[in-house]
N, C-alpha and C positions, 0 to 999 in steps of 0.2 A: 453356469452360475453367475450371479450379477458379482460386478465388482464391488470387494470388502477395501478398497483404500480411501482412508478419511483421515488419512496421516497429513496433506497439504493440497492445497487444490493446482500447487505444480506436477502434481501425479499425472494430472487430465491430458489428455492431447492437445489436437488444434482442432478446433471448430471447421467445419467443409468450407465452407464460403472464406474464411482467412485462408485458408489452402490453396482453395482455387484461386484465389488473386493473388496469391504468391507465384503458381504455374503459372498463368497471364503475365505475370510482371516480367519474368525469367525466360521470357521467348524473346527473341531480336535482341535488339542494341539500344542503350539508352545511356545519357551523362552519368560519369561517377560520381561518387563525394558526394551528393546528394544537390546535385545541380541536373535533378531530372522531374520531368513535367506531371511524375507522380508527388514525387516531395511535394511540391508545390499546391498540389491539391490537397496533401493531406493537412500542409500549414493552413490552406484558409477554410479547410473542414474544424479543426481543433478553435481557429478564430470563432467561426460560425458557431458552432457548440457551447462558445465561451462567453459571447456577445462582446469580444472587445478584440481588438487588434494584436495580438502576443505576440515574442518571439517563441520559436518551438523549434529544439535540439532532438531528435531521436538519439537512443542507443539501444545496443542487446540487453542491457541487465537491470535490475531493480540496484542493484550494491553501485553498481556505475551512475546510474540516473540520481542517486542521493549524494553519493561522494561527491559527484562534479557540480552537483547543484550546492550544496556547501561550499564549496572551494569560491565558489563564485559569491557567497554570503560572507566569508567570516575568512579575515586572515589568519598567518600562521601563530599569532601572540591575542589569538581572540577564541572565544568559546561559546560551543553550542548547548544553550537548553533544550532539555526533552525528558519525559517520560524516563523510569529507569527501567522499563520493561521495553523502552522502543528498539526496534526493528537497529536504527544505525547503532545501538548502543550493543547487542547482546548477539547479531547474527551478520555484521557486515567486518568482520576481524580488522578491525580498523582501520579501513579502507577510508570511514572520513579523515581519519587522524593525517593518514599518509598523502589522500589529495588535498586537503589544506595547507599541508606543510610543516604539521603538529597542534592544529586548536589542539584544544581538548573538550572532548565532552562533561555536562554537568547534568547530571538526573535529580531527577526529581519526582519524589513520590504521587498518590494521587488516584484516585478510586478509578478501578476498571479502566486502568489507561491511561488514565488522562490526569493530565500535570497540575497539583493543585496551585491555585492562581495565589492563596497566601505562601505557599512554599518557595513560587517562586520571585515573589517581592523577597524572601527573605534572602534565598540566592542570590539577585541583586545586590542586597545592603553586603550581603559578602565579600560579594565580589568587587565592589566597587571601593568599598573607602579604604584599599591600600594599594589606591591607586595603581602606578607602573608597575609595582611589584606582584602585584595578581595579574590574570588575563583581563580583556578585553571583553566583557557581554556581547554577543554580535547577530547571534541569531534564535530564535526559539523553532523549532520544528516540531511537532503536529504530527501524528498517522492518522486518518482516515479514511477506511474504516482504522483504528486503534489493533495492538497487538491483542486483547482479548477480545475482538471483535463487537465494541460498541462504537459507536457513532457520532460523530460533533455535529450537531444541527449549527442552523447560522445565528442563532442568539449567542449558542458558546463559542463560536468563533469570532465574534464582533467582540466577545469580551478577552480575547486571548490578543485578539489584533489591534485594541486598544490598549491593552499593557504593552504590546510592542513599540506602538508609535512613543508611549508615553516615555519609553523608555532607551527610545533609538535603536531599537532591534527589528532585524526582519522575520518576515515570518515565511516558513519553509513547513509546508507538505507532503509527506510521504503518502502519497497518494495509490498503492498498491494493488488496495480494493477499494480505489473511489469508487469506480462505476459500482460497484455493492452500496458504497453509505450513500451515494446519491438516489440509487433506486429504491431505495427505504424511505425516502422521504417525497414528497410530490412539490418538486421546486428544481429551479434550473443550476446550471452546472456553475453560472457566475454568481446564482446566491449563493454557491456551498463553496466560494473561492473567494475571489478578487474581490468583489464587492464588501466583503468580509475583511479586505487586507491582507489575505494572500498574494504575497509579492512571486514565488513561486510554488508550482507545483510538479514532482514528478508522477506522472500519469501512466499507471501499469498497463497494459494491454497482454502480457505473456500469463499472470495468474485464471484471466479471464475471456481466454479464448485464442491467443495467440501463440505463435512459437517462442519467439525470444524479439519484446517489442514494448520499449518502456519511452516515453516524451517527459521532454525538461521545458515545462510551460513557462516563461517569465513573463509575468504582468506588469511586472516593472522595469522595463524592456530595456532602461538604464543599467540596470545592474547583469543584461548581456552583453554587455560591450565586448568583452574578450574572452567570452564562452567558447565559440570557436576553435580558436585556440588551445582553449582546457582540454577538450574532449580530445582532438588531435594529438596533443602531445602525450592526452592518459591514455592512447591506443583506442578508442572506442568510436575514431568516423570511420563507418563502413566504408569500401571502395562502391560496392555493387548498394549502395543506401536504396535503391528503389526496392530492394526486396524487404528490407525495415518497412518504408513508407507501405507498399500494398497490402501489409499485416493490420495498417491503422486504418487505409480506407477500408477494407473491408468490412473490419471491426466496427467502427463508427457508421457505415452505411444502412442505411432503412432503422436505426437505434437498436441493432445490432446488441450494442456492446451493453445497452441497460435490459433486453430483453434476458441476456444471458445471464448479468448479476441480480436480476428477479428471482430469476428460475434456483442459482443456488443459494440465495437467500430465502427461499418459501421452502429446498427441504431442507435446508438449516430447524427452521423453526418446524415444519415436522416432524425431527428431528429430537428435537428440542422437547418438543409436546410427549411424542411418545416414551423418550427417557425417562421424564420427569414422575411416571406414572408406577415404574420398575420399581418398585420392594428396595429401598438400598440405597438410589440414588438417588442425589443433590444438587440439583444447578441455580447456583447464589449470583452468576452472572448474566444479566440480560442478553437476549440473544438478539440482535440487529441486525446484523450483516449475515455472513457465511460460517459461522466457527460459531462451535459450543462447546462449551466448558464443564462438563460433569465432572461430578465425586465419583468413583467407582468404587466398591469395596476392592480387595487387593485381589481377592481370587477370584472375579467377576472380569476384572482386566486378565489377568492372568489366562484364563479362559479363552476369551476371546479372543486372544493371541492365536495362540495355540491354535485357534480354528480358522487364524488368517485375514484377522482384521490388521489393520495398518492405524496405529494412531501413537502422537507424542502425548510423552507424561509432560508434564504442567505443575512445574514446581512450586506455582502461587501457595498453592493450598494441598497438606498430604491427600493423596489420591487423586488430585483434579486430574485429567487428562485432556487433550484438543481435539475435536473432529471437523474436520474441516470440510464442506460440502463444494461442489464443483457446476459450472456449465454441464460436464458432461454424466455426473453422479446419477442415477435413477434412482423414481421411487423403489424398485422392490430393492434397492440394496440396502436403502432406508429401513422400508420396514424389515429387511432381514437383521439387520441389527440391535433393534428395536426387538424382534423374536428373540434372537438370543441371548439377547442383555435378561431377558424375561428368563428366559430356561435356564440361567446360572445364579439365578434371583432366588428359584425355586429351592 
């Protein structure tokens, strides 16, 4: 039977080819702490990729790659904007809070994800005219692809990176399923970044194909001065870092890593298409990336459970639920889902 888990695309494995350049890396001897001839190749593969010179920090986690990339944005009497549905807000248990040093997070509302830009002039005027006695504005962070899996093309990041300069904020990427919102769009990876004014990016690799392999990109290569450091003292420099590093080259070699957020971005929208058709159900949120958001009636989910499907409820909306498509997802599990959704429709 094909696989029923659509609950997250951390379900998936590792991709063969990241595998096997992990077994390559893990033969012989090579520098620790990421003072080996693989790191080094995967820095000016991520440069190359980016069209500009960055610094580039690996770690194991998505929660470590944002916390530390924070800490490095926003001090402990300053505060981060973002989405109130985002990723460091609702599923990293405060891990920015604690490597900061205590910012605090500030949410903001904002259709399908995304922060609305009067919302957050308002959060400004808030936050700002009592003076020392409020925090600090210091950073606005970004997911793309977004917690409900839509997309920031580069006109709406040129307009979120303009409120930041305007407002002496940086601007920070949670970048988890980039390689997804990039492969939806037909443009390079520095127009869906820096060019844009993203100062940083953390850049996932574990959702989409790797084991545990996530990059801290700064483009503003100033504000890595004592990154180093952060990460060391938060426990997260690998000793054996070459075997982080051969999860990236791999990923990134021959376009690897957008081949594979193609693939689970088209049965997303498959996905998507054949739901939409089922007696019952309702999807109000566009599909872009990898995740789809249906309405299910209650004993429609109910059901499917029951017969082994994997998926989270979605409190946006009663009944919404997330299905999340993967590198490694096949079609027939698609359309078995898609069948069944249909036979408890009936």
């Amino acid at each position: 039977m094909s696989s029923r888990a659509f609950a997250s695309d951390n379900q998936a494995g590792v991709h063969p080819t990241v595998m096997n350049r992990m077994a390559l890396a893990a033969e012989g001897f090579a520098s620790a702490y990421g003072n080996d001839a693989l790191t080094r190749q995967v820095e000016a593969q991520l440069s190359e990729r980016f069209e500009t010179d960055c610094s580039v920090f690996l770690v194991g986690t998505g929660t470590a790659a944002n916390a530390l990339a924070l800490s490095a944005l926003c001090p402990p009497h300053g505060a981060v904007l973002c989405h109130r549905e985002a990723h460091i807000v609702n599923d990293e248990c405060t891990a920015p809070e604690f490597f900061t040093g205590g910012a605090r997070q500030v949410s903001v509302p904002g259709e399908w994800g995304k922060p609305d830009l009067a919302g957050l002039e308002y959060r400004m005027e808030q936050l700002t005219f009592r003076g020392v006695h409020s925090v600090k504005p210091s950073v606005l962070s970004l997911s793309n692809a977004t917690e409900m899996g839509t997309i920031y093309g580069p006109g709406e990041l040129a307009r979120y990176g303009s409120f930041c300069r305007r407002h002496g904020l940086a601007l920070h990427v949670d970048g988890a399923r980039f390689a997804n919102a990039l492969a939806s769009q037909a443009m390079s990876a520095a127009e869906l970044s820096w060019k844009q004014g993203v100062d940083v990016l953390t850049l996932g690799a574990t959702k989409g194909g790797a084991m545990a392999a996530e990059a801290v990109i700064f483009f503003n290569r100033d504000l890595a001065e004592d990154f180093g450091f952060k990460r060391k003292r938060g426990g997260h420099l690998w000793s054996k870092h070459r075997l982080l590093a051969a999860q990236f080259e791999g990923w990134l070699s021959d376009g690897l890593w957008l081949e594979l957020a193609r693939q689970a971005n088209q049965l997303a929208r498959n996905l998507a298409d054949g739901l939409a058709e089922v007696p019952g159900i309702s999807i109000s949120i566009p599909v872009e990336a990898n995740m789809v958001f249906p309405i299910l009636p209650a004993a429609m989910a109910a059901a499917l459970r029951d017969e082994g499907f994997e998926f989270y409820d979605w409190p946006t909306q009663p009944g919404m639920v997330r299905l999340v498509t993967s590198f490694a997802t096949e079609e027939a599990s698609v359309e078995d889902l898609i069948a069944r959704a249909r036979h408890h429709a009936e």
